[in-house]
C-alpha positions as CSV (number, residue, x, y, z in Angstrom):
1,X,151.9,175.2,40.4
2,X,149.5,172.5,41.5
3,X,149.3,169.1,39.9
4,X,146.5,166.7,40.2
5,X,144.6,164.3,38.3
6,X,141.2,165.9,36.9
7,X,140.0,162.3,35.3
8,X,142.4,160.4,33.7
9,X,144.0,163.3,32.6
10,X,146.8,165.0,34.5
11,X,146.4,168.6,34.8
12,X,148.6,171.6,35.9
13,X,146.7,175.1,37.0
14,X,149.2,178.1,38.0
15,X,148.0,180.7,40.9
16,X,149.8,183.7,41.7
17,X,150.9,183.8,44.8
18,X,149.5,187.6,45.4
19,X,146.4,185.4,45.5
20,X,147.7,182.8,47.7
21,X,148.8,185.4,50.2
22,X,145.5,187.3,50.1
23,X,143.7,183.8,51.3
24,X,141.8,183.6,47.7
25,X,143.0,179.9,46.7
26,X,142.8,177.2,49.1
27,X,143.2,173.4,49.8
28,X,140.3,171.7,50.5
29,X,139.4,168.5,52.5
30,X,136.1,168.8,53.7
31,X,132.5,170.2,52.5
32,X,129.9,170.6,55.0
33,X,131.7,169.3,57.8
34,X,132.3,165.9,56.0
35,X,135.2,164.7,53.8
36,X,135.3,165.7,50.7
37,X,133.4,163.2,48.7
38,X,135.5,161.1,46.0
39,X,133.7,162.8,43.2
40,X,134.7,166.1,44.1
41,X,138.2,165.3,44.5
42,X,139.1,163.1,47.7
43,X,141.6,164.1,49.7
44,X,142.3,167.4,48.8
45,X,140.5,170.1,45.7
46,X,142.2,173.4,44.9
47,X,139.2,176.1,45.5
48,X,139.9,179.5,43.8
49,X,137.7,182.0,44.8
50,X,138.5,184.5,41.5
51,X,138.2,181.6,39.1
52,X,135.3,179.8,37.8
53,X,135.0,176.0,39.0
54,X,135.8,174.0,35.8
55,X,139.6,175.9,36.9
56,X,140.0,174.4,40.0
57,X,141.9,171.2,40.4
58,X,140.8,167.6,41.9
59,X,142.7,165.1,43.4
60,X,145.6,167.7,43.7
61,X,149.0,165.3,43.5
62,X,151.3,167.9,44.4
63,X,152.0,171.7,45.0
64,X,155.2,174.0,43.8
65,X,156.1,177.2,45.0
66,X,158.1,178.6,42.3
């Protein structure tokens, strides 16, 4: 379970960890070799490589393995 702060809204998104494992969702703290701009989620943005990009998460608060 990832937490973060999409807005002023705090949102939750749930991955399996079958994707996890298999390297299709990822942290993210850089885009072309810079860090990742403010807008697109400073410091870190959930990337999920199955899921369109209004599902991934910005300005990711937290992360549960469960």
């Amino acid at each position: 379970v990832v937490s973060g702060a999409d807005g002023v809204e705090h949102t939750q998104r749930r991955f399996s960890l079958d994707a996890v494992r298999a390297e299709k969702v990822f942290l993210c703290y850089a885009v072309n070799g810079q860090p990742l701009p403010v807008k697109h989620g400073y410091p870190l943005r959930i990337v999920a490589e199955e899921a369109f990009g209004d599902q991934w998460l910005k300005y990711v608060l937290k992360l549960e393995v469960a």
